[in-house]
Every structure is written in structure tokens, then in C-alpha cells.
ZAMARGU-4260 file (C-alpha; in steps of 0.2 Angstrom, whole numbers, plus 5000, padded with zeros to 4 digits):
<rodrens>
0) 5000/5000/5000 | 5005/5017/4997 | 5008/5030/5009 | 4993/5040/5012 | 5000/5058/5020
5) 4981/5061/5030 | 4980/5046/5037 | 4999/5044/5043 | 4998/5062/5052 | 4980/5056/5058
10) 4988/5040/5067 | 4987/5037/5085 | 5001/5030/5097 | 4999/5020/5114 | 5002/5029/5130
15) 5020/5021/5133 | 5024/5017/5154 | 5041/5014/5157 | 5051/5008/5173 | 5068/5010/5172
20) 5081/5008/5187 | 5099/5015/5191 | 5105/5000/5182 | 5099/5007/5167 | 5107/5024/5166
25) 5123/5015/5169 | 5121/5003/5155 | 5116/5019/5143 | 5130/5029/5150 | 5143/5015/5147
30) 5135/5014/5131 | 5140/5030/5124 | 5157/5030/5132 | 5156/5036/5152 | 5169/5028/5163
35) 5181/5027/5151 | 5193/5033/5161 | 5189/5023/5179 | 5199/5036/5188 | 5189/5051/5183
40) 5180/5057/5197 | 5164/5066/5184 | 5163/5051/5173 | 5160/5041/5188 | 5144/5051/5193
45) 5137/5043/5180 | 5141/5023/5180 | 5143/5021/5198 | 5127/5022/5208 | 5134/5032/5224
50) 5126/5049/5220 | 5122/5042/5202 | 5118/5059/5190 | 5108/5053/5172 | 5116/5057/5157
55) 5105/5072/5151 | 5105/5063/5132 | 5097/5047/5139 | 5081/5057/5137 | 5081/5049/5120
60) 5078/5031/5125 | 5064/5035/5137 | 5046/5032/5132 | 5055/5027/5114 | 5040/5019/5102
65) 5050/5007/5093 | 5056/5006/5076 | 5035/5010/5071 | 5037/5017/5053 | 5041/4996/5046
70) 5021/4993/5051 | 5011/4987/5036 | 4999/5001/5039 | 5011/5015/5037 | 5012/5014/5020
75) 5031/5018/5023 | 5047/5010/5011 | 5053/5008/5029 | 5069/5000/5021 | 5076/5019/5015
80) 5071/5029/5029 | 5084/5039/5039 | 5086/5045/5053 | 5090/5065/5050 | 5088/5075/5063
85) 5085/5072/5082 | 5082/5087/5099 | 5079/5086/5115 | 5073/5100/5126 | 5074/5096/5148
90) 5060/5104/5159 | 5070/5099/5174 | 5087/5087/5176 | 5081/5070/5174 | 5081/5059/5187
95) 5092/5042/5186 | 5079/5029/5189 | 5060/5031/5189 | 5044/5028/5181 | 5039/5040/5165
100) 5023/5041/5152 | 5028/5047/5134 | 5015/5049/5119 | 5022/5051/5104 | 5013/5061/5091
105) 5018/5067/5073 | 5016/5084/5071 | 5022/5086/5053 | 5026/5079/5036 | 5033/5089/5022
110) 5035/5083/5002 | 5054/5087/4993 | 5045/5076/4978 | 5047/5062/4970 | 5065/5062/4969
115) 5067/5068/4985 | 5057/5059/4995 | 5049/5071/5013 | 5054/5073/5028 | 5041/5065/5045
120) 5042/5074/5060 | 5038/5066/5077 | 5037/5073/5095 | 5036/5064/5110 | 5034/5070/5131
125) 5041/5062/5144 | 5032/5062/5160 | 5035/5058/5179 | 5022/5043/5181 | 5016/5049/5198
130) 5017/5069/5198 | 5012/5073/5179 | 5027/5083/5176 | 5035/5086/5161 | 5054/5078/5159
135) 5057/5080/5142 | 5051/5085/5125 | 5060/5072/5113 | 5058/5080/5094 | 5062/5065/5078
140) 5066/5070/5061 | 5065/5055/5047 | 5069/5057/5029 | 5056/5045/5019 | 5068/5042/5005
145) 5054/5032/4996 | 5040/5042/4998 | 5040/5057/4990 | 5028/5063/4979 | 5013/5061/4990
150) 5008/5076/4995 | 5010/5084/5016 | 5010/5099/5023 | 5016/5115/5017 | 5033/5125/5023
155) 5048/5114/5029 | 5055/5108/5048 | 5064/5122/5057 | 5081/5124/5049 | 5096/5119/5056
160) 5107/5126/5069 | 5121/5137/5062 | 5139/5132/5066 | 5150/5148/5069 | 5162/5152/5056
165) 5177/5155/5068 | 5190/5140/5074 | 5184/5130/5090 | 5183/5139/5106 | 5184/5119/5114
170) 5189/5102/5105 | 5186/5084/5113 | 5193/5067/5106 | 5184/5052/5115 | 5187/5033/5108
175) 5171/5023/5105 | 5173/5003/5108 | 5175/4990/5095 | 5159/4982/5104 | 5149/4999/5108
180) 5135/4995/5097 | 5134/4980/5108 | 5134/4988/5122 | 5121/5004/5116 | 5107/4992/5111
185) 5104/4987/5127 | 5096/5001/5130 | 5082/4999/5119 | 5088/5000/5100 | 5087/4984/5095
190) 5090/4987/5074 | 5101/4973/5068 | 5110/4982/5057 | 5121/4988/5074 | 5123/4970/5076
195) 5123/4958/5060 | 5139/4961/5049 | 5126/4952/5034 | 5114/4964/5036 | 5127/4977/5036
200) 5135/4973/5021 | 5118/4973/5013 | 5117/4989/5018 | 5132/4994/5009 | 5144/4994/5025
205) 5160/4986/5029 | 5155/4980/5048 | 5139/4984/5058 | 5138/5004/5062 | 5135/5012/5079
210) 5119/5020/5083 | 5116/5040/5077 | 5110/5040/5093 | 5124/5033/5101 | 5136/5044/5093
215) 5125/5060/5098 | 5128/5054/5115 | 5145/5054/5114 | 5145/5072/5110 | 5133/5076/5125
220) 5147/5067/5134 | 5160/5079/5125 | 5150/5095/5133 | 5150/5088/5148 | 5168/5084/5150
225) 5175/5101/5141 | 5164/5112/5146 | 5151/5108/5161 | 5162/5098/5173 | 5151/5084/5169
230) 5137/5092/5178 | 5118/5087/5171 | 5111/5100/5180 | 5118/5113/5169 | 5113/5102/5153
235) 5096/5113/5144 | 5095/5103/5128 | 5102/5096/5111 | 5099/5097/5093 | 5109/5088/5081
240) 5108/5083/5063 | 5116/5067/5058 | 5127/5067/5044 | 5137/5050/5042 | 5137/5035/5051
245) 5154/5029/5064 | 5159/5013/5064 | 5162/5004/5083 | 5181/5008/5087 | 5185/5026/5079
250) 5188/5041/5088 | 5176/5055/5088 | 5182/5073/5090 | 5171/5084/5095 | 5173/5104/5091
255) 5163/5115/5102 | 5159/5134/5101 | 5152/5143/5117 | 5141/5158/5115 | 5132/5164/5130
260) 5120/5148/5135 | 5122/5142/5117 | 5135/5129/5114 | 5138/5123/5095 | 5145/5110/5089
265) 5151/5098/5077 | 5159/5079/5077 | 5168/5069/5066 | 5180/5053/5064 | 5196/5057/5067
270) 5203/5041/5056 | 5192/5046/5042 | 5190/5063/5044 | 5172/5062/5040 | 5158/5074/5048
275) 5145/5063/5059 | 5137/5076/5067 | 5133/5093/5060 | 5121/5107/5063 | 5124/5103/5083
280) 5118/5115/5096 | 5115/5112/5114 | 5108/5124/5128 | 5116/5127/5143 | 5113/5137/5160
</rodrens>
């Protein structure tokens, strides 16, 4: 069946309950790279659970509804859909273990044509189960390679973060693991092709890639380190645009630009020199 742009911005989601525990945010910390250094007293707030802080980018995973878009009812070539753009915005520092409500609804869907394909915009808010409160507003952009062509809504998604044109006032190197896609899925992303060297072959890659998602937490990580004494309170939000995928083992540099309570920022792989992350802007204060 062919996408229908009405009935895809009309569909519902579940309310999503999810319990997680201490255990968790250690396992998405060690995911994206914390405690790599054992002896580093702010890296160990995060993987150690005396006076255990959340890494602010684990916001991602909370509430997350699941690889959706490859239901039959979508209408979506699921197969050429990717992951473009991701944002979070925190209404308070998240808490390292607890029990949140998240909705996700799509709140946009805007045609590039047929050669193009359109870009599907998706906003979930995380909630404290028992208060109400609002955590976290999680914001998804997708590009429907295969799906252009079918009509949406008019305009465009809100354009992306402008890097300054100066040199870095900030640069941070931090070393993925050969097994961090391993490590990463566990925490909820469960997409073979992070895991199955035959399906990323077919893909078109030489060995299973790490998680967009992953590598955007590496750079949260990066903020933390250079610029916030790895202090979440001081974390506001993030916005990134993903631009290539890492694979598990390189290096990823960071370059950061501090304006005020505006940090920007831009990633790549410091053995391919090739830009992951681009666009990047993350609020502080």
C-alpha cells in the first residue's frame, strides 16, 4: 500500500509506561562511552550508583515507540528511511531511575517530491508517572527516501542550527569501543543492522555501524567533559543533525563553540576525517 500523508499524520500512538532503574542509566552511560577513564572522578557520577547523576541525552531512549514506521499500515518503504535530525529540550534534570509516560505524536510531514522523498516529524513528552510533570520533550526528524511525491503539509522543519564560522573555542577526542553498538542496544535500540555484519553489508557497509543515537551521546558526553564539569544539572537541551554513520572503534572529536547559554558543535571521525554530526547546538545554563 502506498503511503497516504492524511491518514499517517491522523495515526494514534499508545500511551508508553516505562520503569527504568539505576542500572539502566549506567548501562546507557557505558553505552556512549562514560567511565572510560575509571579514575575520573565526573565520569564516575554517571556509571557508579553512589550519588548516580543521568546522562541528560538518555532522554532519547525514554518512552521510545520502537522502530514504528516498518508497520504494514504506514504505507512507509521503511527500508530507505533515515534518521535525519534528532532534539531534545529538559524541563528539569532527569532523574536516574523512575517511572515515565511518553506519547508520541507526529506533528508534521513535508513533500521534497518524488526524487526527493519528505521529511516526518515526530514529538514525544516524557512524563513523571506519579506527579504529571513534564521531563522531556524528545523531537524525531526521518527522511522517507521512498516516499516522495505524496503530497503533506506545506513549509519545511525548522532549519538547522548554524555552526560559527570562527576556529573551536573547545575540542574533545573520546574513543568509541569496537563492541559499543553492543553495548548501546541494550538500551532499547534493537535494529540489527548495529549487530549483523550480513545485514550490514547489505546495507552497503563494511562491519555493523554504531547508533546515530549513540554517537549524539558521545557528544553530550563531549559537553559535559570540556565544558560543564560533567554536571547534568547545567545540561538545557540538544539538537543535532546526523550526517554519516561511525563505525564501533574510531575516535570521535568533537569541536565546540560557546556563545552565551548556546553551545555549538560539530563531530567527526578522526581516522576518516568524515563529519557525523553537523548542525549541533546544545543549551546550557
Amino acid at each position: 500500500m502506498a503511503m497516504d500523508p492524511e491518514a499517517l499524520l491522523a495515526r494514534s500512538f499508545p500511551v508508553l509506561r516505562h520503569a527504568y532503574t539505576a542500572r539502566d542509566s549506567i548501562i546507557y552511560a557505558l553505552g556512549v562511552g562514560l567511565g572510560e577513564d575509571p579514575l575520573d572522578a565526573g565520569q564516575l557520577r554517571y556509571v557508579y550508583e553512589a550519588g548516580l547523576q543521568a546522562v541528560p541525552s538518555l532522554a532519547n531512549v525514554l518512552g521510545y515507540p520502537g522502530f514504528w514506521v516498518q508497520d504494514a499500515d504506514t504505507g512507509i518503504d521503511w527500508r530507505r528511511v533515515v534518521h535525519a535530525e534528532q532534539s531534545f529540550v529538559l524541563h528539569r534534570t532527569l532523574p536516574p531511575a523512575g517511572v515515565v509516560v511518553a506519547q508520541t505524536r507526529l506533528v508534521g510531514l513535508y513533500d521534497k517530491g518524488a526524487a526527493k522523498g519528505a521529511l516526518l516529524c515526530q514529538e514525544r513528552v516524557v512524563r513523571d508517572e506519579a506527579s504529571g510533570a513534564a521531563l522531556a520533550t524528545v523531537s524525531q526528524v526521518s527522511m522517507l527516501r521512498g516516499d516522495g511525491g505524496r503530497g503533506g503539509m506545506t513549509g519545511a522543519p525548522p532549519p538547522p542550527h548554524v555552526v560559527p564560522d570562527r576556529p573551536a573555542d573547545a575540542s574533545c577526542d573520546l574513543p568509541t569501543l569496537r563492541q559499543s553498538a553492543l553495548i548501546y542496544r541494550l538500551s532499547g535500540d534493537l535494529n540489527p543492522l548495529h549487530v549483523e555484519p550480513a545485514v550490514a553489508a547489505a546495507a552497503g557497509f563494511p562491519r555493523p555501524i554504531l547508533h546515530g543515537m549513540c554517537t549524539m551521546g558521545v557528544a553530550c558526553h563531549a559537553a559535559l567533559r570540556t565544558l560543564l564539569d560533567y554536571d547534568a544539572g547545567a545540561f538545557r537541551g540538544m539538537r543535532v543533525r546526523f550526517t554519516a554513520p561511525v563505525l564501533p572503534g574510531e575516535t570521535i572529536r568533537t569541536e565546540l563553540w560557546r556563545d552565551g547559554d548556546v553551545v555549538s558543535f560539530r563531530s567527526h571521525v578522526v581516522e576518516r576525517g568524515v563529519v557525523v554530526l553537523n548542525a549541533g547546538r546544545i543549551d546550557v545554563g
